[in-house]
DRENTI-984623 format. One record per residue: x negated, y, z of N, C-alpha, C, O in turn; residue number from 1; residue in three letters. Coordinates in nm, 2 decimals. Example, Ala and Ser with C-alpha at 12.3 -4.5 7.8 and 13.67 -1.06 7.14 Angstrom:
+--------+--------+--------+--------+--------+--------+--------+--------+--------+--------+--------+--------+-----+-----+
!    n_X !    n_Y !    n_Z !   ca_X !   ca_Y !   ca_Z !    c_X !    c_Y !    c_Z !    o_X !    o_Y !    o_Z !   k !   r !
+--------+--------+--------+--------+--------+--------+--------+--------+--------+--------+--------+--------+-----+-----+
!  -1.32 !  -0.57 !   0.78 !  -1.23 !  -0.45 !   0.78 !  -1.32 !  -0.33 !   0.78 !  -1.42 !  -0.33 !   0.85 !   1 ! ALA !
!  -1.28 !  -0.22 !   0.71 !  -1.37 !  -0.11 !   0.71 !  -1.29 !   0.00 !   0.79 !  -1.34 !   0.11 !   0.80 !   2 ! SER !
+--------+--------+--------+--------+--------+--------+--------+--------+--------+--------+--------+--------+-----+-----+
END
This chain:
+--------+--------+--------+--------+--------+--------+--------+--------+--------+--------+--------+--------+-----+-----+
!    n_X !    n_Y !    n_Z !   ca_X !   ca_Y !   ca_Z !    c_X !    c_Y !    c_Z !    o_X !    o_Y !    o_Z !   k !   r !
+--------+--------+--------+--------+--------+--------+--------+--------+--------+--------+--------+--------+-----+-----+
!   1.47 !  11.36 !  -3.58 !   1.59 !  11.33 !  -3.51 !   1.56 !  11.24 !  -3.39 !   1.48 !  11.15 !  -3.39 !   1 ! UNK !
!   1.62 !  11.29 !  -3.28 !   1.60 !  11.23 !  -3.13 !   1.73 !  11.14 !  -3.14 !   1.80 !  11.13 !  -3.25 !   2 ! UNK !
!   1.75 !  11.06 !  -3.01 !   1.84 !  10.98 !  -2.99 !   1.87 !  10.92 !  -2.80 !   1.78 !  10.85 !  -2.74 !   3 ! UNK !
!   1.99 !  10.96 !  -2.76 !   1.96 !  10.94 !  -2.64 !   2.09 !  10.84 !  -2.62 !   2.16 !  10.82 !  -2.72 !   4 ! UNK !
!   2.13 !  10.77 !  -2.48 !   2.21 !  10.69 !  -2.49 !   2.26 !  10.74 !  -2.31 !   2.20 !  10.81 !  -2.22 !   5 ! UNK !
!   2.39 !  10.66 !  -2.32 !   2.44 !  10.71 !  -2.19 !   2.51 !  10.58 !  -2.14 !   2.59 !  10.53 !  -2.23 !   6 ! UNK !
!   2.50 !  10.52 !  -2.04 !   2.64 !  10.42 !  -1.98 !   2.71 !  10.45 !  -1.86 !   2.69 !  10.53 !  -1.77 !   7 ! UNK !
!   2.77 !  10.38 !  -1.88 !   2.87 !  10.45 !  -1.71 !   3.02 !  10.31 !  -1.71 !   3.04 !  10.24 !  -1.81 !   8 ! UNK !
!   3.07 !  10.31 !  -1.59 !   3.19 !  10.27 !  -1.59 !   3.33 !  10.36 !  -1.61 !   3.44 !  10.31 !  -1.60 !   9 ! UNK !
!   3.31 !  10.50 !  -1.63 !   3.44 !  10.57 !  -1.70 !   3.37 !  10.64 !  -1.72 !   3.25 !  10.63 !  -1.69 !  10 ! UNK !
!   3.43 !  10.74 !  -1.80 !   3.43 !  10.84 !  -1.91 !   3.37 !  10.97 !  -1.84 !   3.29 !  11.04 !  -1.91 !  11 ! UNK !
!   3.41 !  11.00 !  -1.73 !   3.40 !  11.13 !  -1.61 !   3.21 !  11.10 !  -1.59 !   3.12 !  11.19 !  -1.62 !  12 ! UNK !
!   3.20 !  10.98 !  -1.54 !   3.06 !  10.99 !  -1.55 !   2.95 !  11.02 !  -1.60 !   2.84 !  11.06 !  -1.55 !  13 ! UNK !
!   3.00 !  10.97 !  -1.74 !   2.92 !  10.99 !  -1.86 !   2.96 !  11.13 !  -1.91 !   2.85 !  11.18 !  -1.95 !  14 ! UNK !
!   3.08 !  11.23 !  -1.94 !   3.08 !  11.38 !  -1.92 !   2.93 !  11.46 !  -1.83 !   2.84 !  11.54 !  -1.86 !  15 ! UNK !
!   2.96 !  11.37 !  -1.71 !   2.85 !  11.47 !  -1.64 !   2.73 !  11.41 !  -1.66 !   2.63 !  11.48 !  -1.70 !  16 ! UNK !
!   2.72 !  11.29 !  -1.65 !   2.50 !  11.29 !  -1.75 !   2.54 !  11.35 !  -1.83 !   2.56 !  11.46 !  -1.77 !  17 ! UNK !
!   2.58 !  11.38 !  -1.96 !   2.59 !  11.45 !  -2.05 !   2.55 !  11.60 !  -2.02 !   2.45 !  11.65 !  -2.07 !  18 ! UNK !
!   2.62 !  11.66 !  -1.96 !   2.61 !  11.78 !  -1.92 !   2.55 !  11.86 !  -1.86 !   2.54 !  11.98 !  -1.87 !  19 ! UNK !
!   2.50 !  11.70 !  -1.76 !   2.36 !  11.74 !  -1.65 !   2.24 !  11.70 !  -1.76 !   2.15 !  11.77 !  -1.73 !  20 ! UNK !
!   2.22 !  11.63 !  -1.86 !   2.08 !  11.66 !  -2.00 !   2.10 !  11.77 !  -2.04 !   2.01 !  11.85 !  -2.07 !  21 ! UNK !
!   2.23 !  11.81 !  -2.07 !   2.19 !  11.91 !  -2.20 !   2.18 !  12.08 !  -2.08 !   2.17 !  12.19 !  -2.12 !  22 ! UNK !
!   2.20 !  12.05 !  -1.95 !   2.18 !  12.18 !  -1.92 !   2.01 !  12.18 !  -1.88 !   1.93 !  12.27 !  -1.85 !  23 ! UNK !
!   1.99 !  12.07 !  -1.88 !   1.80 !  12.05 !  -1.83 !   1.77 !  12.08 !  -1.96 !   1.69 !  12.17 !  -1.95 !  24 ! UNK !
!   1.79 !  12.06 !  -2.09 !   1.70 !  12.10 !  -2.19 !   1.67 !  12.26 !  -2.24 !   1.75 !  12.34 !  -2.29 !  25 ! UNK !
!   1.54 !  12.26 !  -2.23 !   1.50 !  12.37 !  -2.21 !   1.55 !  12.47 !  -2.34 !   1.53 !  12.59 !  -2.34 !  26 ! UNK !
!   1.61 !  12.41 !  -2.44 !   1.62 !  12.50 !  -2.57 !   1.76 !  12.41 !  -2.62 !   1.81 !  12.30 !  -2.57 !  27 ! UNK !
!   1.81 !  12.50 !  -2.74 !   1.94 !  12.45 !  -2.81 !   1.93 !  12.34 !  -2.84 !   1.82 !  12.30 !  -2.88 !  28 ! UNK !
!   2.05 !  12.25 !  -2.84 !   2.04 !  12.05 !  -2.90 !   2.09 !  12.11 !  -3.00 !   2.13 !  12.22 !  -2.98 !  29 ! UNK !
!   2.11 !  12.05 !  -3.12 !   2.20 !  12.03 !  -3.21 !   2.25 !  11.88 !  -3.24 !   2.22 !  11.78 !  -3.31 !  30 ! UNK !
!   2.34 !  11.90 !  -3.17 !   2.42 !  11.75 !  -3.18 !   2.42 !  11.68 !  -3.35 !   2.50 !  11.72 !  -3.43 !  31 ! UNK !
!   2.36 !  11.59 !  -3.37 !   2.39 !  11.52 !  -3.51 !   2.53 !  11.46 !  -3.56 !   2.60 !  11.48 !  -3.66 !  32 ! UNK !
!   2.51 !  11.37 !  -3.45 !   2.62 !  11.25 !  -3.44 !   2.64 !  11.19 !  -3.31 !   2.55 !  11.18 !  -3.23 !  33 ! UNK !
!   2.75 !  11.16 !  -3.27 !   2.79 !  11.04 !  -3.16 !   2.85 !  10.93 !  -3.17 !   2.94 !  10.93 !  -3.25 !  34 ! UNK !
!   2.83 !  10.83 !  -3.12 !   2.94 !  10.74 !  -3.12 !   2.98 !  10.64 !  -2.93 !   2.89 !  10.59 !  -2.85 !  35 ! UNK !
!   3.08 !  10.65 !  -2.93 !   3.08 !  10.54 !  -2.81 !   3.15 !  10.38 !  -2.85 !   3.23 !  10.35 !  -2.94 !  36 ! UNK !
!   3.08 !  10.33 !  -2.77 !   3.15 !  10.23 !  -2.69 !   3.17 !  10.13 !  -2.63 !   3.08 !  10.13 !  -2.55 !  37 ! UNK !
!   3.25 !  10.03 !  -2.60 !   3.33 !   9.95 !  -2.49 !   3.28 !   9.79 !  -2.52 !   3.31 !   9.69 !  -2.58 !  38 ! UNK !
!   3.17 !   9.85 !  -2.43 !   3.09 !   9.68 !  -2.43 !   3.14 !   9.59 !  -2.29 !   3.11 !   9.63 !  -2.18 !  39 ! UNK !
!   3.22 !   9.47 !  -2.32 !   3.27 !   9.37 !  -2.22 !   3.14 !   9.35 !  -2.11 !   3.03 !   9.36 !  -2.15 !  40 ! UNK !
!   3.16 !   9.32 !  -2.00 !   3.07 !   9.28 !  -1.90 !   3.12 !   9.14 !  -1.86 !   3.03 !   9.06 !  -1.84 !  41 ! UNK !
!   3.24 !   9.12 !  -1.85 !   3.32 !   9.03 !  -1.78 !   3.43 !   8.99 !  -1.85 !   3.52 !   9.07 !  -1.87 !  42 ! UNK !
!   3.42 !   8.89 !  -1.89 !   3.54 !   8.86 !  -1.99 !   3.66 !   8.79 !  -1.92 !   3.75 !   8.76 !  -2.00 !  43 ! UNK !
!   3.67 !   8.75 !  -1.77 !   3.73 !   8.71 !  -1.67 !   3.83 !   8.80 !  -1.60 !   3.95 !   8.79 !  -1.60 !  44 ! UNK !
!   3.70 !   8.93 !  -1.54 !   3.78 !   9.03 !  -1.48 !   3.83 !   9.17 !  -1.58 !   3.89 !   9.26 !  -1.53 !  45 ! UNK !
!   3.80 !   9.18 !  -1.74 !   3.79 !   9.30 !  -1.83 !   3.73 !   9.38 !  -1.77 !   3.78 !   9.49 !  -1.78 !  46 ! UNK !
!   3.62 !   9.37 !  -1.70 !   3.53 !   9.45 !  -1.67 !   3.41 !   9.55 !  -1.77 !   3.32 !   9.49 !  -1.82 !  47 ! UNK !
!   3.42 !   9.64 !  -1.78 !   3.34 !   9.70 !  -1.89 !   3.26 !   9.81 !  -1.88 !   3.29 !   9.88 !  -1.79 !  48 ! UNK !
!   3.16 !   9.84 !  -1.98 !   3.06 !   9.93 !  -1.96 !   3.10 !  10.04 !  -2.06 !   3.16 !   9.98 !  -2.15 !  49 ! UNK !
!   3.08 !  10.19 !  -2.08 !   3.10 !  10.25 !  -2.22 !   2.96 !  10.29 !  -2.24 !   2.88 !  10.33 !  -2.15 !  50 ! UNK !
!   2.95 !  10.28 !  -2.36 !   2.82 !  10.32 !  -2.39 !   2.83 !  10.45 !  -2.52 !   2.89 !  10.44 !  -2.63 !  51 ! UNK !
!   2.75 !  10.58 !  -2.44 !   2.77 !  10.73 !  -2.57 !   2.60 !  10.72 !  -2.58 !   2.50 !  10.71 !  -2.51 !  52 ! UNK !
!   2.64 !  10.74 !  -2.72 !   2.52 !  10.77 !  -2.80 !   2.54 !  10.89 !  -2.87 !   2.63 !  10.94 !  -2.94 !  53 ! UNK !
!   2.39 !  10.93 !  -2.82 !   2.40 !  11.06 !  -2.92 !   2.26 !  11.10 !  -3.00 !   2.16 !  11.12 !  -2.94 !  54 ! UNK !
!   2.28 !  11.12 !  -3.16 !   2.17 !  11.19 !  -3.20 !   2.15 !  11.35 !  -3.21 !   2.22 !  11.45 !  -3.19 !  55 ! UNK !
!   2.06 !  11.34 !  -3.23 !   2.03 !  11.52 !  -3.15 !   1.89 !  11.63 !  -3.25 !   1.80 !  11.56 !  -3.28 !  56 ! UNK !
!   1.88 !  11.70 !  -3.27 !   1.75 !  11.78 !  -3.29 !   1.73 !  11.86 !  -3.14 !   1.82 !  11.89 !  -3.06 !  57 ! UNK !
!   1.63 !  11.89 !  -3.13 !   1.53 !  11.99 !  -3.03 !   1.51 !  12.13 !  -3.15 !   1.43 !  12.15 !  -3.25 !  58 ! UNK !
!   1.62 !  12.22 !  -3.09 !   1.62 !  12.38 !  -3.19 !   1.53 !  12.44 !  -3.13 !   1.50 !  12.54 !  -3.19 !  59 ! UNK !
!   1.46 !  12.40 !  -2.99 !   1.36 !  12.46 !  -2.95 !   1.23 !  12.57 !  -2.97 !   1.16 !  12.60 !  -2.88 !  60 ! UNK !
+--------+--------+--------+--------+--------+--------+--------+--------+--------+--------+--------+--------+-----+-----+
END
């Protein structure tokens, strides 16, 4: 089991890393599991980071 992680400030960005790894890998992922989430930066301005995790196999 692999494990990769993603952050961004919306959701749109993290879609496309997403999209832009799994079209670079050279063979099928099999997605395990995901989870996201909404880690505070700024507890002043609600400024925040999302963070997607994903586990994965290489079907390669």
């Amino acid at each position: 089991m692999k494990f990769k992680m993603f952050s961004g400030g919306d959701s749109d960005a993290i879609v496309a890393a997403v999209n832009e790894w799994l079209s670079a890998e050279p063979g099928r992922v099999a997605i395990r599991h995901t989870e996201t989430k909404l880690t505070p930066t700024d507890t002043h301005t609600g400024a925040a980071v999302i963070l997607f995790s994903v586990w994965y196999e290489d079907e390669a």
